[in-house]
N, C-alpha and C positions, 0 to 999 in steps of 0.2 A: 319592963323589958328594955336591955339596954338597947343605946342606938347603934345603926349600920355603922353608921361614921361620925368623925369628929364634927362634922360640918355636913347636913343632908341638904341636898337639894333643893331651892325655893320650889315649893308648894305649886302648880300650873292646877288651874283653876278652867275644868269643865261642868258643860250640864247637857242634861239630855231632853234632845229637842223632842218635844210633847206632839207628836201623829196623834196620837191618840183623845188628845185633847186634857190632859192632865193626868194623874199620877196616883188619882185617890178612889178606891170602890166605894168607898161611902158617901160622895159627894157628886150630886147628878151633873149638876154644872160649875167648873171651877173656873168660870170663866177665860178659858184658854180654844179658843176658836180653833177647827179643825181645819185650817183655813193655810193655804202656802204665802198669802200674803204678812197673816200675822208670825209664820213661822220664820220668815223672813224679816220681821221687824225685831222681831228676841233676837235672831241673828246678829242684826246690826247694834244692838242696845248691847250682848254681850261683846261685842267684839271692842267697842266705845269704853266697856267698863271694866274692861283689864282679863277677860277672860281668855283662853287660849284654847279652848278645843271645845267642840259640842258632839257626843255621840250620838246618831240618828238607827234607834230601833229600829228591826225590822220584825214584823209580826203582819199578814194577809188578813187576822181578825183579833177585834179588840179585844186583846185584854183584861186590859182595866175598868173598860165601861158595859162590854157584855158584846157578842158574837155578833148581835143587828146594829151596835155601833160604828160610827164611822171611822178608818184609819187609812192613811197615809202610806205611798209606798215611798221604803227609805231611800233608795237608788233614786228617783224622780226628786227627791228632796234634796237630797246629796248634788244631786246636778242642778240645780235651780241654787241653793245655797251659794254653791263654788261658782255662781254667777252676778252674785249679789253682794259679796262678803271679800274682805281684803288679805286680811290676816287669819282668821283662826281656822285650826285644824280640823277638817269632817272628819270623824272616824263614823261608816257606815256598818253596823251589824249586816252581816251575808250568813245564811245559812248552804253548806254543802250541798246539801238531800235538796233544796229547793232552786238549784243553779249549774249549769253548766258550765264547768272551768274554764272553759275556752273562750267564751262569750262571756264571760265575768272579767278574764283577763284583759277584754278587749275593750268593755266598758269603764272598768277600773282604770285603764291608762288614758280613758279619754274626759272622764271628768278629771283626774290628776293634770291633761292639760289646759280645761277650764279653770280650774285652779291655781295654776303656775304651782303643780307640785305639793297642795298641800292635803291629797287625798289617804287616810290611812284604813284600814277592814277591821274591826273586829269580828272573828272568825266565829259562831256561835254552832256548835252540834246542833241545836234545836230538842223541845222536848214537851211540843205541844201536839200529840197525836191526830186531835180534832182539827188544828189546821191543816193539816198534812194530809188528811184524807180530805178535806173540803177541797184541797188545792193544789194536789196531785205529789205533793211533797214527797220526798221519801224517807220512809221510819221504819229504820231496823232494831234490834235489840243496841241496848245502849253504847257497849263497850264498841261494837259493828261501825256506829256512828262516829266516834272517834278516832278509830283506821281508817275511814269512809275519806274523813277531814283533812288528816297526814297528809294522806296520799293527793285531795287536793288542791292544797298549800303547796306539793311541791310542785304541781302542773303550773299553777299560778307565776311562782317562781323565778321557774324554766323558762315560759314563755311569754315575763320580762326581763330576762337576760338573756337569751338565745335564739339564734335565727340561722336555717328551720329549725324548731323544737320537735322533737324524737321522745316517743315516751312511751312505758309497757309497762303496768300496773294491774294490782288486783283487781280495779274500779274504773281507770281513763288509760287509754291508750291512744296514740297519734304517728302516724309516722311520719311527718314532719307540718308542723305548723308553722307560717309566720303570720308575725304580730308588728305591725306597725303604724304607726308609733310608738314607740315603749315608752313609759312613763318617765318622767326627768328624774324621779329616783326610785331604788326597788322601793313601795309602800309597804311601812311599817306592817306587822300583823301582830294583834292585840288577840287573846285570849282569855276563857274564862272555863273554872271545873274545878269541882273540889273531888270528887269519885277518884279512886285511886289510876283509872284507865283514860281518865278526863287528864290530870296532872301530871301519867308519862307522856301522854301524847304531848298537851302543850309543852312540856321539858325540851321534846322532840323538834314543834314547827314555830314555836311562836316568839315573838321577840321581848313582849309583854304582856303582862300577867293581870287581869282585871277577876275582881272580887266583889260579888255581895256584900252589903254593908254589915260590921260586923263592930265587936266591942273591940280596942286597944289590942289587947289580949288577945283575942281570936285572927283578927288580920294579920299581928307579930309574926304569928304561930305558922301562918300560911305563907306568910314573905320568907319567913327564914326556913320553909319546906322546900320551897320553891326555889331557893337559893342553892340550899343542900342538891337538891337535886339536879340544877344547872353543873355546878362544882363537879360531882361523883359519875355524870356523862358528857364532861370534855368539852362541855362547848361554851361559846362566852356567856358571860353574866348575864341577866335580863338586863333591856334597857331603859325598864318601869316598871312601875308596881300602882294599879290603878285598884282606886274601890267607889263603889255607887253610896248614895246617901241623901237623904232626905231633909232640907236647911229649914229650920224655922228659925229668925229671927223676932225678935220685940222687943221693947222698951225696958220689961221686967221680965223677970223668971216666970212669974207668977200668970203671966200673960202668954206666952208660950207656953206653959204645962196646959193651958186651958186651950189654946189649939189643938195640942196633940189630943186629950179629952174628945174633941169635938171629931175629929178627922177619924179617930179608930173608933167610935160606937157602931159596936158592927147592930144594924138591925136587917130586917127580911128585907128582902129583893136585891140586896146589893149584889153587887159582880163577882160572884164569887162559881159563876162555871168552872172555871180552869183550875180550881184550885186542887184538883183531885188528883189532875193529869201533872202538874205541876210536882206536888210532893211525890206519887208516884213515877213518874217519868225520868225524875231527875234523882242521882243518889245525890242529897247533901250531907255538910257534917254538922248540921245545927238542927235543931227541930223548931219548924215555922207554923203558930199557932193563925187561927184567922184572923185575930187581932191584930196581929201583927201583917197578916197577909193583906190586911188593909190601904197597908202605902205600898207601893210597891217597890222590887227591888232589894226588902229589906230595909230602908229608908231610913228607917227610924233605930234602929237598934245602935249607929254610932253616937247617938246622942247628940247631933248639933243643933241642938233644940235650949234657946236662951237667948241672953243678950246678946250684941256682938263683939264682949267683950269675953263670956263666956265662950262663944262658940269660937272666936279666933284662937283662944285658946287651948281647946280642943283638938283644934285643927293642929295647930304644931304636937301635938302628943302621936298623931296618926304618921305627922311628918318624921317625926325621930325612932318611929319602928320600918320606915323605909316608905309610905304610901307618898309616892309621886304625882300623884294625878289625882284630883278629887274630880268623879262624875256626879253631878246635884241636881235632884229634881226640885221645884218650888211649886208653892201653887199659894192663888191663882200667879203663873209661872211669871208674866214679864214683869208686874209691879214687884213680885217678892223677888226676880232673879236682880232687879235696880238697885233692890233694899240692901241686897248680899255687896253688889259689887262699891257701891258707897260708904257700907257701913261695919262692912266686913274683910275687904281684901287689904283696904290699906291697913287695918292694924294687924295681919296677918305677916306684910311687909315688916312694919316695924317690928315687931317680933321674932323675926326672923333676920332683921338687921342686931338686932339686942345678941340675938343667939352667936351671928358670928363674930361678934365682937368679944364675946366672953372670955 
């Protein structure tokens, strides 16, 4: 697929801080403590190692390790992080159904000022039923969920730009609110959706565009959707194009093929609750086998699985179809996220210095 442009954007290098305590159902302990002290230590280790954003899930029950697992709430983490950490970007997953606009707004500008500004939301519909009845969440019919969100992205908005905010909606209404402090700038909003009702809305509120991991091919296809559909509704361009992915590094090929081997042997007991709600809940446009449903996120399906000579490689192919922003899980997370940023970002650089030289 050809590229966006003559010269794409250097590659910004995220990962997703592990609540949960790692990334993998098949694997009881991947030695990633569920712990705010060690989350705070990958914190500082990425920020040390050339990284520039860490996205922090939010999920009320685990995922990946099963519902009596322990997990992290992402907003306490996001604010503890932005207390600890100098440079790189929180982007905090916020679910609608699960939050009050108003009190979201108000938190959102006030870890943005623990920060100095460097607070951004990825906006998530949610589509985990079982949470949501555990935890009072609320879960409509899907496309519902997506109008639900519009509308409260624009409350959010509103009331950090405006003072009193005024507002009458199918879902939040206010007749004048103020918010102050307002954030030192509007916080970006990150999205994600492949469902045809998922991809007008975001077209509609969001500024960038985050992706399940996918092949070369498959992410293209969705960046240049995404694009088209920016274009043909008048508004500006996205200002990213982000996708999730699962990094195995090693010495040989052959040493990596044998990780992934080892990480996807789905056998009995694994964490595979949600997997039901997951491919039912959510419309995708790929079909996610449990093999695969093993790493999460889709992880494995971009292939950065190899050398670091291979996998830097890679990574610019993803870059010259338009993906801006890599979100990388690792595990066990801080020794493999060290391996990535030593062994994998500088020749990513040079590569990307090679590129615009050509």
């Amino acid at each position: 697929m050809p590229s966006h442009s003559a010269s794409p954007a250097p590659v910004r290098f995220g990962y997703w801080t592990p609540i949960f305590g790692g990334w993998l159902r098949n694997i009881a302990d991947e030695q990633t403590p569920v712990s705010f002290s060690h989350l705070a230590e990958i914190a500082r280790t990425a920020e040390q190692g050339g990284f520039d954003v860490t996205l922090i899930p939010e999920l009320s029950l685990n995922d990946i390790k099963g519902v009596q697992a322990p997990s992290l709430d992402a907003w306490s983490i996001a604010a503890g992080l932005a207390a600890v950490t100098e440079r790189i970007e929180l982007l905090a997953a916020v679910r609608p159904g699960f939050h009050n606009p108003f009190l979201t707004a108000k938190q959102a500008a006030t870890i943005d000022e623990i920060s100095g500004g460097r607070f951004t939301l990825n906006v998530v519909s949610a589509w985990w039923a079982e949470e949501a009845k555990q935890y009072g969440g609320l879960f409509s019919a899907h496309d519902d969920r997506y109008a639900r969100t519009a509308e409260w992205v624009r409350v959010l908005r509103g009331l950090w730009s405006s003072t009193p905010f005024a507002f009458e909606g199918d879902y939040y209404r206010t007749e004048g609110t103020y918010l102050e402090p307002k954030p030192q700038r509007i916080p970006r909003i990150y999205a994600g959706g492949e469902s045809e009702a998922g991809r007008t809305a975001i077209t509609g509120f969001a500024d960038a565009y985050l992706t399940h991991g996918g092949t070369v091919e498959e992410v293209g296809e969705k960046i240049a959707d995404m694009r088209r559909r920016a274009a043909e509704a008048g508004r500006a361009p996205f200002e990213a194009f982000g996708m999730a992915a699962y990094a195995i590094v090693r010495d040989s090929e052959e040493e990596a093929l044998a990780e992934v081997e080892r990480i996807t042997d789905v056998r009995t007991g694994a964490a595979y609750g949600s997997y039901q709600d997951f491919v039912s809940k959510s419309k995708l446009d790929v079909q996610v086998d449990l093999k695969e449903y093993s790493v999460s996120n889709r992880g494995l399906r971009p292939n950065l699985v190899g050398t670091p000579d291979q996998v830097a490689e890679r990574i610019l192919r993803f870059s010259e179809v338009g993906v801006e922003t890599l979100l990388l899980q690792f595990s066990p997370h801080l020794p493999e996220l060290q391996r990535f940023a030593e062994e994998v970002i500088p020749r990513v650089r040079r590569l990307e210095s090679l590129r615009a030289a050509a």
